[in-house]
C-alpha positions in Angstrom: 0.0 0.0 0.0 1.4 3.5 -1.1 -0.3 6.7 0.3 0.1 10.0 -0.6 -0.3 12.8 2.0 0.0 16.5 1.0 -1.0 19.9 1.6 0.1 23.3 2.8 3.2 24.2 5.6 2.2 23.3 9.0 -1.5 21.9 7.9 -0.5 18.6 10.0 0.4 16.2 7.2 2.6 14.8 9.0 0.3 14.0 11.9 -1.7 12.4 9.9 0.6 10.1 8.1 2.3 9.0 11.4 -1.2 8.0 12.4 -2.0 6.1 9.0 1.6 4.5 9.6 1.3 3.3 12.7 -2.1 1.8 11.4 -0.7 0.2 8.8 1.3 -2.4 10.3 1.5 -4.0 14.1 5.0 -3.5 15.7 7.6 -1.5 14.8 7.7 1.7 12.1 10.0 3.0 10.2 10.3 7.0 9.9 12.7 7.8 7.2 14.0 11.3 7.5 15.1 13.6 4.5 15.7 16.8 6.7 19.3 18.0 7.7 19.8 20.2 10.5 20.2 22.7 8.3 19.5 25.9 10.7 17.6 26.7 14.4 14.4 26.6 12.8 14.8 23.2 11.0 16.5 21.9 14.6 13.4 22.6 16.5 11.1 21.5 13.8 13.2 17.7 14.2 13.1 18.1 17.6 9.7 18.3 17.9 8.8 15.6 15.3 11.3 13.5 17.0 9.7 13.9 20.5 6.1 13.0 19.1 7.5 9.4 18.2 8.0 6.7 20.6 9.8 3.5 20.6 7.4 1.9 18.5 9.2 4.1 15.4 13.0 3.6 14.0 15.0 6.4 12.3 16.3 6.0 9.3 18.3 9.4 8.0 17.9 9.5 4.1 18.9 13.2 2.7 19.3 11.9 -0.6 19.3 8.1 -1.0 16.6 6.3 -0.2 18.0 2.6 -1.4 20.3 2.2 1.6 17.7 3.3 3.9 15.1 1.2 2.5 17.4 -1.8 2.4 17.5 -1.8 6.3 13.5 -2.5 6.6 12.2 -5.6 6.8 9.7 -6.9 4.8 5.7 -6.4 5.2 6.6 -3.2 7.5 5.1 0.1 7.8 7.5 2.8 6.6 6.9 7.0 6.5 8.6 9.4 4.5 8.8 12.3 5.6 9.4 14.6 3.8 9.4 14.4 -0.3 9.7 18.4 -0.9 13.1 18.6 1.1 14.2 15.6 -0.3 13.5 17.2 -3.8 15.1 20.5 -2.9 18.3 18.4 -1.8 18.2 16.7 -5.5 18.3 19.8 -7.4 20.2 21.9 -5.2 22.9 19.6 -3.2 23.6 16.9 -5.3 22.8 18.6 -8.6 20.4 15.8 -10.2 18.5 16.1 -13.0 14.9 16.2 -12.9 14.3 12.9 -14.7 17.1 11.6 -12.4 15.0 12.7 -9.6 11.7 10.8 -10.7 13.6 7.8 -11.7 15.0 7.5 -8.0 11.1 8.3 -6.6 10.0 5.3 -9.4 12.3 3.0 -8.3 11.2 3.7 -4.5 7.5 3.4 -5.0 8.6 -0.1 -7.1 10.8 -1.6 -4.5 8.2 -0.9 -1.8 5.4 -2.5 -3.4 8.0 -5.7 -4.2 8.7 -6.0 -0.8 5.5 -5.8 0.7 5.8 -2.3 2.7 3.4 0.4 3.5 5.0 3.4 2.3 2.9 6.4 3.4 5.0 9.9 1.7 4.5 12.9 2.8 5.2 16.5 0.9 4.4 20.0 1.1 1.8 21.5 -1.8 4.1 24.7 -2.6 1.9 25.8 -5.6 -1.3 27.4 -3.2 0.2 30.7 -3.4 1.6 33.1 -6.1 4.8 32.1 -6.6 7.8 34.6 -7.1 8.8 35.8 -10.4 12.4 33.8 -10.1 13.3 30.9 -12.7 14.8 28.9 -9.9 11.5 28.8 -7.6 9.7 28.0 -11.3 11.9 24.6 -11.6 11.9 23.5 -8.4 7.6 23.6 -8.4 7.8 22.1 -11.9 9.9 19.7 -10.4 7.9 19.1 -7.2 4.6 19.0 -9.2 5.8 16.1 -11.5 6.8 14.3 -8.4 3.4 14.8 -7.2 1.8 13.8 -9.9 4.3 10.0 -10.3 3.5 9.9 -6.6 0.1 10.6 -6.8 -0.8 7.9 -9.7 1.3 4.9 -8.3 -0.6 6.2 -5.0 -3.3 3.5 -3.6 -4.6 7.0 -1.9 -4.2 10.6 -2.1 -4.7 12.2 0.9 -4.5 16.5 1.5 -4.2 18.0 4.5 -6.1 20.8 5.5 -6.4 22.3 8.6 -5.4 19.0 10.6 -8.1 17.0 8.9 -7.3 14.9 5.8 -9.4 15.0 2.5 -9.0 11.7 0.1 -9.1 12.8 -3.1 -7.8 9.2 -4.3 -9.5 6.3 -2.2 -7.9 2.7 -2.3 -9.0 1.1 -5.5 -9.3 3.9 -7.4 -7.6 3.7 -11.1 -4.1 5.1 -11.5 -5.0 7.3 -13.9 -2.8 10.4 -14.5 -4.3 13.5 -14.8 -4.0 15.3 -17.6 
């Protein structure tokens, strides 16, 4: 099972997807991490995920590479990413990727998972709610974002945004995986 969970900054996406992970399977949970202690701010945000998990969850660290990480959980286990949007910023920014680099390594994550029988629930910020800023940078990295969503979303067995705390399905189990257009 692959879930999707988006939506805005601080909505409670990621709330939500612990919840849905520790649902997904009995025991322990995997919480791999694509945030770097960047700065104070990203610190205390860490910190305060970190706090909010207990020893049912196991920390993986994956910045950039989510085969070793994944190779470390066992089979038939419940694993959350958290978070796709930094782990795209790092791509394009810190190891220089290409875009179609980039989706090839989210592919080949969403393929593995299902082949070894995980719950992957990924979580990732929508960026494109507000006006964006006239820069060609900020452009890309949406565009980029965007067609990770949209791989994401149609390998997705649901499609979950956040608003508010509360989560919306848009995609409910079963549903076709249909790109949109």
């Amino acid at each position: 099972m692959i879930v999707f969970v988006g939506g805005g900054a601080r909505s409670g996406k990621s709330r939500l997807a612990e919840s849905l992970t520790l649902e997904a399977a009995p025991g322990r949970c995997y919480y791999m991490a694509t945030a770097s202690h960047s700065d104070d701010e990203m610190r205390e945000r860490i910190e305060r995920h970190q706090a909010r998990r207990d020893e049912r969850w196991v920390t993986l660290e994956a910045p950039l590479d989510f085969e070793e990480a994944l190779a470390t959980i066992p089979r038939n286990k419940a694993v959350l990413l958290d978070c796709l949007t930094l782990w795209a910023s790092q791509l394009l920014f810190a190891a220089e990727l290409s875009e179609d680099e980039g989706v090839a390594r989210l592919e080949k994550l969403l393929r593995e998972a299902r082949r070894r029988g995980l719950s992957l629930v990924v979580v990732s910020n929508d960026l494109n709610e507000a006006l964006l800023p006239d820069d060609p940078v900020v452009w890309r990295f949406v565009a980029f974002l965007q067609r990770l969503h949209r791989v994401l979303a149609r390998e997705a067995d649901s499609v979950i945004e956040v608003v508010a705390g509360h989560g919306i399905e848009w995609k409910p189990r079963g549903a076709s995986k249909q790109e949109a257009p």
